[in-house]
N, C-alpha and C positions, 0 to 999 in steps of 0.2 A: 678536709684532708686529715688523714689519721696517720701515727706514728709508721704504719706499712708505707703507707703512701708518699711519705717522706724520706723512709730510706729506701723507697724505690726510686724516687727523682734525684736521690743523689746516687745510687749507682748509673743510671742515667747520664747523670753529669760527667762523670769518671769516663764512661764508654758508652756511648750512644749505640754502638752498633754488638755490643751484648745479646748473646739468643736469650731468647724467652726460658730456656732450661735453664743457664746459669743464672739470670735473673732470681728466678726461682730457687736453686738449690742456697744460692747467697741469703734469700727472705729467710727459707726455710719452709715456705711452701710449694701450692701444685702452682703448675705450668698457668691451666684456667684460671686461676686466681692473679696470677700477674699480666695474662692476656687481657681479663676483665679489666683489671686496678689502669692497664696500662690505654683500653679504649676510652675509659670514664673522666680520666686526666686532657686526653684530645677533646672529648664532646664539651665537657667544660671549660673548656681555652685555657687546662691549667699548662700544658704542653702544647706546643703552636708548632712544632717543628724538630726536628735533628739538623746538627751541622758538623762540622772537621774541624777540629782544632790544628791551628798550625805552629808551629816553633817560632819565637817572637822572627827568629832569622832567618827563615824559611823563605820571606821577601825581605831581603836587603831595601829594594828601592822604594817599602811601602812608608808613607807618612804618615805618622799618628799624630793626632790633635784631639787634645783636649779643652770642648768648650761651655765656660761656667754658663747659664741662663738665669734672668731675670724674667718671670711671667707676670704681665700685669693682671690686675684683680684674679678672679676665680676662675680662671682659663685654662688651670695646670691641665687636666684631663686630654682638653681640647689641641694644647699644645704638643702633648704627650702622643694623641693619635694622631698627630701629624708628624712629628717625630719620628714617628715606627715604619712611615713608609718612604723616609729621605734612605736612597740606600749609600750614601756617605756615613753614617751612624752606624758605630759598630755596637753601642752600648747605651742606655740610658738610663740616672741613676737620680732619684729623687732624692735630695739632700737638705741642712738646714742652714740654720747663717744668712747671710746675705745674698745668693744665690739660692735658687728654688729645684735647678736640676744640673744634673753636669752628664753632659754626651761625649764621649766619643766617638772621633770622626778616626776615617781609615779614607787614605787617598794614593794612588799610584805618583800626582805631581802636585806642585804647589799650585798649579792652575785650576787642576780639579779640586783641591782643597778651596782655593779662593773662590769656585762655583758654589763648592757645599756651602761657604759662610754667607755668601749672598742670598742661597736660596732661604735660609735660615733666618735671617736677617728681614726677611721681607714676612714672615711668620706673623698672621694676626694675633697679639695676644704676646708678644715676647717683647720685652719692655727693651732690656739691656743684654749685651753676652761679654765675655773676655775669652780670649780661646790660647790657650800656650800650646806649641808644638814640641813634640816630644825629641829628646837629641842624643838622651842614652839612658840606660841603664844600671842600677847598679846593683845587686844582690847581696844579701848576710848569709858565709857560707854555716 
């Protein structure tokens, strides 16, 4: 990935659903060249997807949970692609310290939360987890 390619995937990140000409006129180039930039990023799994961003309050009754992972020996990867397709995991973040990764979870109840951690739990290769539930927010205006 080259410097285009980089602030092509963060205006990406900004607005997923951006046309291919604003794209462009934002690079400062042609249309075909962010068409191209923008297939070569898919075939390569550097882009897997588009999604919607929501307002944290958008769901009032969604539960967010945060849970630290211990992976035993040289599993991270293994754990990792098993991780990608729990779809309680809204996020996975490889970190260092005494924990190896920290996921976020998203659940409509605490029931379904309490499914995610079991399923998670039961993960060949995940040594330890701690997981805190999210209860508010606070901003620096």
């Amino acid at each position: 990935m080259d410097t285009l390619d980089q602030q092509l995937i963060a205006l990406l990140r900004a607005d997923a659903r951006a046309s291919v000409a604003t794209l462009a006129h934002k690079l400062g180039v042609s249309r075909g060249t962010v068409t191209n930039r923008v297939a070569k990023l898919e075939d390569a799994g550097v882009i897997v997807g588009y999604t919607v961003k929501l307002r944290p309050d958008a769901q009032p009754n969604q539960i967010t949970a945060w849970t630290s992972i211990a992976v035993e020996g040289n599993q991270t990867r293994k754990v990792i692609a098993i991780l990608l397709g729990e779809p309680g995991i809204a996020a996975i973040h490889d970190t260092n310290g005494r924990w190896d990764l920290l996921a976020e979870l998203r659940s409509s109840s605490l029931q379904e939360l309490a499914e995610v951690l079991e399923r998670l739990r039961l993960i060949k290769g995940i040594g330890a987890t701690e997981t805190s539930i999210h209860l508010q927010t606070y901003k620096l205006s």
